[in-house]
C-alpha positions as a printed NumPy array, in Angstrom:
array([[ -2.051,  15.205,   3.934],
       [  1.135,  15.12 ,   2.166],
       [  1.814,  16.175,  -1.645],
       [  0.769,  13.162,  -4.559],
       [  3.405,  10.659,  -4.699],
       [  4.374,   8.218,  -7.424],
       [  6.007,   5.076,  -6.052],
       [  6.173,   2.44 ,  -9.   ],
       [  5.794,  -1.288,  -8.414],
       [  8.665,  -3.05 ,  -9.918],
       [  6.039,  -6.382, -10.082],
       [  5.886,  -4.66 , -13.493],
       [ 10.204,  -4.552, -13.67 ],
       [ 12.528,  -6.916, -16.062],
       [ 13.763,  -8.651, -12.661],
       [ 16.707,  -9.698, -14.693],
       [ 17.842,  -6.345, -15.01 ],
       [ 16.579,  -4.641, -11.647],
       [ 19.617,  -1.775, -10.63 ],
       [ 19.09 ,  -0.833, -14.041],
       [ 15.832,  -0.727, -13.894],
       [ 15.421,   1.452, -11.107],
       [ 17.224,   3.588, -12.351],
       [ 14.36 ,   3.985, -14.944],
       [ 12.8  ,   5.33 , -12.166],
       [ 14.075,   7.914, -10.458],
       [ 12.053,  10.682, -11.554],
       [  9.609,   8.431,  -8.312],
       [  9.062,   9.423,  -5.277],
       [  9.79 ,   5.588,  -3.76 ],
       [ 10.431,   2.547,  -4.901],
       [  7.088,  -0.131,  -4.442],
       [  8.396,  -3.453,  -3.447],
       [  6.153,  -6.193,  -3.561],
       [  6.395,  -9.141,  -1.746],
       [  4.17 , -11.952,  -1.547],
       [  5.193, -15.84 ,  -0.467],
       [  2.079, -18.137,  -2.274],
       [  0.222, -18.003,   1.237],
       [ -1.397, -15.262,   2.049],
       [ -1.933, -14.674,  -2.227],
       [ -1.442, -17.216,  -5.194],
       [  1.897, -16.002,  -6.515],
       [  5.348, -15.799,  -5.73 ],
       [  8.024, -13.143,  -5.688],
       [ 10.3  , -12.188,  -3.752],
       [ 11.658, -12.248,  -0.242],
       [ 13.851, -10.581,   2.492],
       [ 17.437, -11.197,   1.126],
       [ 16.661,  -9.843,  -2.103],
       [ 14.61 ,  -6.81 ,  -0.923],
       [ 17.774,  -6.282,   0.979],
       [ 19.928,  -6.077,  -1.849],
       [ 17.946,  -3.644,  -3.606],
       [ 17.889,  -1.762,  -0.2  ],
       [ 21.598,  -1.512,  -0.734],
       [ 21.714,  -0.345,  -4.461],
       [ 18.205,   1.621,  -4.389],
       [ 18.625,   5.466,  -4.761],
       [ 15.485,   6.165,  -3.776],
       [ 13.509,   4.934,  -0.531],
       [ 11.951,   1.861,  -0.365],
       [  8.163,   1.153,   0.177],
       [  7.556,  -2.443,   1.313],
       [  4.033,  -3.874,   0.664],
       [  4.253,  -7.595,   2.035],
       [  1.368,  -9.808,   0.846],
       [  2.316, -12.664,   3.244],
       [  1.108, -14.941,   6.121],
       [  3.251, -14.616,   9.211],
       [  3.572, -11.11 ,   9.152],
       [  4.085, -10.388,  12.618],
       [  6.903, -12.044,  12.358],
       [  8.379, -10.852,   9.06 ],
       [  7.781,  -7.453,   9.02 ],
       [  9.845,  -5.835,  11.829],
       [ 12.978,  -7.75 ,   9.508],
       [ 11.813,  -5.653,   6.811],
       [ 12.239,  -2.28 ,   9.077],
       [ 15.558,  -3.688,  10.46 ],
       [ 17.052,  -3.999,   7.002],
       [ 16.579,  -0.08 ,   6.475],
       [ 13.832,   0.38 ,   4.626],
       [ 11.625,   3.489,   4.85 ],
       [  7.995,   2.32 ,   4.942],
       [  6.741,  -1.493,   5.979],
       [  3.124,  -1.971,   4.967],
       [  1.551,  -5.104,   6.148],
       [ -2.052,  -6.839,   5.528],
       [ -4.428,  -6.314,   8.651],
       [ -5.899,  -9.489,   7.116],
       [ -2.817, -10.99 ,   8.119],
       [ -1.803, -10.178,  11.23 ],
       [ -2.946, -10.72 ,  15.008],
       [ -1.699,  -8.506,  16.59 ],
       [ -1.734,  -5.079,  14.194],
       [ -0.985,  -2.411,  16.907],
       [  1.641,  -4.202,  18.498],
       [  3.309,  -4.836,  14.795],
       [  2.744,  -1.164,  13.454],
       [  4.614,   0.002,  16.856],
       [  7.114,  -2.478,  16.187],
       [  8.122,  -0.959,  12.332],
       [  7.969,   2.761,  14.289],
       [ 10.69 ,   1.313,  16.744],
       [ 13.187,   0.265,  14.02 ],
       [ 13.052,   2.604,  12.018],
       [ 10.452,   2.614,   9.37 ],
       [  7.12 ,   3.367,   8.605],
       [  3.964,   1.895,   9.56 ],
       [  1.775,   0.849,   6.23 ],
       [ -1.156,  -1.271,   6.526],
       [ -3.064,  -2.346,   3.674],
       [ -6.355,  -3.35 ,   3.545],
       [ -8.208,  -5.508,   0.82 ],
       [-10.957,  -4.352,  -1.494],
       [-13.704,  -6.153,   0.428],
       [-12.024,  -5.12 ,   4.244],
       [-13.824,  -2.802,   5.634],
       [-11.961,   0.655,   6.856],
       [-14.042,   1.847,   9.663],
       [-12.846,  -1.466,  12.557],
       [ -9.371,   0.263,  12.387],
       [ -9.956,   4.107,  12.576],
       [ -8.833,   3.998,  15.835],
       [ -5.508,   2.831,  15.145],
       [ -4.716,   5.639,  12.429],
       [ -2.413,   7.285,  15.054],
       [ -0.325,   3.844,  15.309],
       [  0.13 ,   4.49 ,  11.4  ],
       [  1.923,   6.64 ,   8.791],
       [  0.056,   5.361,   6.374],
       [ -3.351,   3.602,   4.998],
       [ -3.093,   1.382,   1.74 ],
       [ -6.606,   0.824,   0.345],
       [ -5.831,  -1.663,  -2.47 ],
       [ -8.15 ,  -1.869,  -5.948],
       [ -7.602,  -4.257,  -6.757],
       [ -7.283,  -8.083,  -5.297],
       [ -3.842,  -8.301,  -3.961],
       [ -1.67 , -10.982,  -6.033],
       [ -1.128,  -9.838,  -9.579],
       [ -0.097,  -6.701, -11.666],
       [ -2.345,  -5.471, -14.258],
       [ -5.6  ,  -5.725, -13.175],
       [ -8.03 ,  -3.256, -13.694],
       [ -9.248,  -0.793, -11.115],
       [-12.133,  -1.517,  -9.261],
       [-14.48 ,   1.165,  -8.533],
       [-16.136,   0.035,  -6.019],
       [-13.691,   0.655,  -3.853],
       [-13.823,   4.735,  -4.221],
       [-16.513,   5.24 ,  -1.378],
       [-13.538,   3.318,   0.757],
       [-11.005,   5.358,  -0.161],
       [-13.337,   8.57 ,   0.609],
       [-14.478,   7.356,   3.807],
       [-10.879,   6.741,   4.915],
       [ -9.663,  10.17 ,   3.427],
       [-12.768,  12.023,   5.732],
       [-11.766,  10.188,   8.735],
       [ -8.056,  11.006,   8.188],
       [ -8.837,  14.956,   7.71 ],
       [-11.059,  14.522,  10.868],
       [ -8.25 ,  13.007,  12.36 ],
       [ -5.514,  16.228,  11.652],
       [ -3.018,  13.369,  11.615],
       [ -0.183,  13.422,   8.663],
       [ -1.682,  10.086,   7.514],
       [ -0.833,   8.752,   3.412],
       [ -3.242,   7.326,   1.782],
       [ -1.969,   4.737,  -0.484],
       [ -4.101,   3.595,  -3.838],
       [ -2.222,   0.045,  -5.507],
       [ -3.986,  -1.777,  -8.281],
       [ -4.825,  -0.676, -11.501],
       [ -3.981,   3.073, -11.359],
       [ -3.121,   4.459, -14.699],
       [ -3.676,   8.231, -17.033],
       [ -6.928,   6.842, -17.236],
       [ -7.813,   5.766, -13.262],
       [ -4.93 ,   7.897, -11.148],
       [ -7.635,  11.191, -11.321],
       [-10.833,   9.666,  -9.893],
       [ -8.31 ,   7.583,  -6.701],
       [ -7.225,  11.302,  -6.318],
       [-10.525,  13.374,  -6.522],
       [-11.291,  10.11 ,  -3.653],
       [ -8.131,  11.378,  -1.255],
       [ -5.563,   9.521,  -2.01 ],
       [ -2.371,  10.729,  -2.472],
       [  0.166,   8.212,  -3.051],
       [ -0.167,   5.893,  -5.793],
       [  1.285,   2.436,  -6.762],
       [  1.98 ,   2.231, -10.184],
       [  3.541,  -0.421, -12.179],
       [  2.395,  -1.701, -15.866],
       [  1.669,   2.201, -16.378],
       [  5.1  ,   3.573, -15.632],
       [  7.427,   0.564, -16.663],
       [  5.053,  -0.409, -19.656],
       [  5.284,   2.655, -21.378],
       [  8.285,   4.288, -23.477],
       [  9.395,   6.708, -20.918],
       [  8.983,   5.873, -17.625],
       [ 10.432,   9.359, -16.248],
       [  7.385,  10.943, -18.564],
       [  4.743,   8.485, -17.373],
       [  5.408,   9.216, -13.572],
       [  5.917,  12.988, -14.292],
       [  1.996,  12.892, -16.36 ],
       [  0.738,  10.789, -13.304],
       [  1.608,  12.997, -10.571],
       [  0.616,  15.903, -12.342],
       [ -2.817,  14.514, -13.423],
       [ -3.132,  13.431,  -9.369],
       [ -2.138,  16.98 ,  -8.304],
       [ -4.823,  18.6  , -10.861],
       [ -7.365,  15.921,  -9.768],
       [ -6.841,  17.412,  -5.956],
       [ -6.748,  21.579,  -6.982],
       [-10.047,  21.167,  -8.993]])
């Protein structure tokens, strides 16, 4: 598995303000991008033409997490606009091989997220179709909730089976993760974390993701 990553959400950005906003963040390793539609979960933010924009003016790469119905559809658009990872709910989608093969084939890729309460071991045998597995903690739909624990055993489970595996297979964490919750997500196996309150609602966001992956990366050597 790759090194610890820190890829704030920008749920947690002044959306007025976004260009300069990211550029609050480049000390990241990516750029999260949330976008859900009101469907698939009870809030609204933002969609493909706008995603594309920041696409255009991002200086770092962009990690799509799409919290939306349809997404067989919508996703591949995502990959087409240029982005460089496409995660998609397996709750939402019928056809998640197919779709995961489809973000490989233009371009980007393949993320698929899972809810708290979704089980990880029906898709083990689609971790080669991946590049990476987003186990969220929290209820997808909101920023600032707080981590749920219950979902460590999860993230273990799917960090065994990816070792067992030998394939160069993320493991995203988004929900809650913060100085307090990013060491015990690590110490789980993941190693790419979704941050947003915790990086843009501090002073410094350069300092908060610098602390956060280094608390991950000493979470991992101990």
């Amino acid at each position: 598995m790759s090194k610890c990553c820190i890829n704030p959400s920008i749920l947690s950005a002044d959306f007025v303000n976004l260009e300069a906003e990211l550029e609050r963040i480049s000390a990241a390793d990516a750029v999260h991008v949330d976008v859900m539609d009101n469907h698939f979960v009870p809030n609204l933010t933002i969609g493909l033409p706008v995603v594309e924009r920041i696409q255009q003016v991002s200086k770092l790469p962009l990690d799509a997490h799409l919290m939306i119905s349809d997404v067989d559809r919508w996703a591949p658009l995502y990959a087409e606009a240029g982005l460089a990872s496409v995660t998609f709910h397996v709750e939402a989608s019928t056809a998640p091989i197919k779709l995961a093969r489809d973000l490989r084939d233009r371009g980007a890729k393949a993320g698929m997220a899972l809810r708290p309460a979704t089980p990880v071991e029906p898709y083990l045998d689609m971790l080669p179709e991946l590049d990476m597995l987003l186990i969220m903690t929290v209820e997808p739909g909101f920023g600032g909730q707080k981590f749920l624990d219950v979902t460590l055993p999860k993230i273990r489970r799917a960090a065994d089976a990816v070792r067992g595996s030998g394939l160069p297979l993320a493991i995203q964490v988004d929900g809650g993760i913060s100085a307090e919750t990013i060491e015990r997500a690590a110490e789980a196996g993941a190693n790419v974390f979704v941050a947003g309150s915790a990086v843009y609602g501090s002073g410094d966001p350069a300092d908060a993701i610098r602390k956060l992956r280094a608390s991950a990366e000493a979470a991992v050597q101990e």
